[in-house]
N, C-alpha and C positions, 0 to 999 in steps of 0.2 A: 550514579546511574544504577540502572538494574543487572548490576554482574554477578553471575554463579560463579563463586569461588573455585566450585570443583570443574567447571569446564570451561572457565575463563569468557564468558559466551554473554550476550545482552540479547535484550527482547526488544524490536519495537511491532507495536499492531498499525496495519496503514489501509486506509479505505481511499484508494484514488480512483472511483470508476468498477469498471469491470475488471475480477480479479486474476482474468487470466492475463489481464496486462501487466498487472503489478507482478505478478509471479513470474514473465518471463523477463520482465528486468529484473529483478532483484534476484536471480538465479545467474545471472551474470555478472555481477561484481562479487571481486574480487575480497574477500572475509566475511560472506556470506555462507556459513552454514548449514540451514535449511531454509525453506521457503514453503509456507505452508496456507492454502488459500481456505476461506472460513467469513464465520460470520461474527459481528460482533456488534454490541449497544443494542439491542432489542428485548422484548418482554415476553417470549416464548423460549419455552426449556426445546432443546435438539430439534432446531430450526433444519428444514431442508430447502432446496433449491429452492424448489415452488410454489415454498411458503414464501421465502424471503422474495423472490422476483412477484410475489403481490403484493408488495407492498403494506401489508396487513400486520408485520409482525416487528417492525422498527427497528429492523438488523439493517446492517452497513454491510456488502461483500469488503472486506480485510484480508493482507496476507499477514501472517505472521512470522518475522522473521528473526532468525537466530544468528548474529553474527560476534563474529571477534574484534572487540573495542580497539584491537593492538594495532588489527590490519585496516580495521574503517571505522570511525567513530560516529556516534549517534546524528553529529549534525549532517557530515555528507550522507548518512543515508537520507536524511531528511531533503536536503537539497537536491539527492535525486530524487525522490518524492514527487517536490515542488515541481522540478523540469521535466517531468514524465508525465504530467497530467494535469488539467487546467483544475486550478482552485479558486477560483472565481466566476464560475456556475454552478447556482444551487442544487443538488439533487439532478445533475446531470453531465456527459463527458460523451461529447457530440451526439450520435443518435441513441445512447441509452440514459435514458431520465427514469427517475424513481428516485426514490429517498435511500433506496440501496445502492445507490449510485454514487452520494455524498462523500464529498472531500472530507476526511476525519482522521483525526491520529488518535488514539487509545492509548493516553500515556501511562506507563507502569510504575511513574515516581515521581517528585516533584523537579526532580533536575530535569525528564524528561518534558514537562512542563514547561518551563522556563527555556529549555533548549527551540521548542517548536514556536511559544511565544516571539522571541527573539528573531529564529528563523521565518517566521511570516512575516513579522515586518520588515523584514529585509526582502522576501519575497514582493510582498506588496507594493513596495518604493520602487524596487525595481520593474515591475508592470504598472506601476502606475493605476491601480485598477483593484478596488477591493477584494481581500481575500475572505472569501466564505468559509473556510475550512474550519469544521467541529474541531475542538479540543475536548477529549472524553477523559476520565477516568481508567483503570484498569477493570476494566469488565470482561464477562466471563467470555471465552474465544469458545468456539462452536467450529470444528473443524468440517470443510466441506468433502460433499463425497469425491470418493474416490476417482470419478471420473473427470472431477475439475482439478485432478495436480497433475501438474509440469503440460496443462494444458497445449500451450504452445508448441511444447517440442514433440509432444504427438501429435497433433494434426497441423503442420506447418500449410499445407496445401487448401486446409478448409478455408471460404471464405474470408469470415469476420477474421481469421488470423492472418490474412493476407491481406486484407485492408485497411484493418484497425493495427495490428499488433506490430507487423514487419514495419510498418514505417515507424511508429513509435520505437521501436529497438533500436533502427538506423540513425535517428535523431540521439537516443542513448549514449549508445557508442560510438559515436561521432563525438559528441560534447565528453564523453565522461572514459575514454580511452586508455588512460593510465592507472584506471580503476577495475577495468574488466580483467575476467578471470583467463 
């Protein structure tokens, strides 16, 4: 896996939808480090929002996360991944469709590879229902502005976070309890 020696710490990049979902899951379990929302897989150098929400620049919304192999290891983050957001619609996660929308993991190595390989077909079998999810390369990560991190836990009361996100967190931490921070 992709472990820095000096801070003991792995990387994965994850596109499951919109990325203030991913961000307020993955902000909640537990050897999760940072969480950092961004772009990634596209062919424009320092992509912004509304570059990427046209579609035009074939960036993925990605969080990037930093966590400790010791407290959580690559595939349960993956598994949350999988159970946090449907990867069998293409370029879209209920009413936001775009291709910045697509299910996609940006693996950083080839174990990573092989780990998400693995893990989709077990996701797969178990919905019964093709998985679309890209499997990318390590490509360059485009961090989003500042106003898209820890999205969630600043505006808890805005809509899309109260319709989209709260129940996705509730379904989270309901399934994944032993794991949160």
């Amino acid at each position: 896996m992709s472990v820095n020696p000096e801070t003991s710490t792995e990387t994965a990049v994850l596109g499951g939808g919109c990325f203030w979902c991913t961000d307020a899951v993955f902000q909640g379990v537990r050897g999760v480090k940072s969480v950092v929302p961004g772009y990634s897989g596209g062919h424009v150098d320092r992509p912004d929002y509304r570059d990427v929400c046209s579609g035009e620049t074939g960036h993925v919304e990605v969080v990037k996360v930093e966590f400790d192999p010791q407290v959580v290891d690559y595939t349960t983050i993956l598994e949350i991944f999988f159970a946090t957001h449907d990867p069998t619609t293409p370029n879209r996660q209920g009413a936001d469709v775009g291709t910045q929308y697509a299910s996609a993991i940006f693996c950083q190595n080839p174990e990573q590879r092989e780990a998400a390989e693995r893990v989709m077909a077990q996701v797969q079998q178990q919905l019964g229902r093709r998985v679309v999810t890209h499997l990318y390369g390590n490509e360059t990560f485009w961090p989003a502005e500042t106003e898209h991190h820890d999205y969630y836990a600043r505006n808890p009361g805005q809509g899309y976070c109260r319709v989209v996100i709260e129940p996705k967190l509730a379904k989270f931490r309901q399934r994944y309890r032993e794991l949160l921070k």
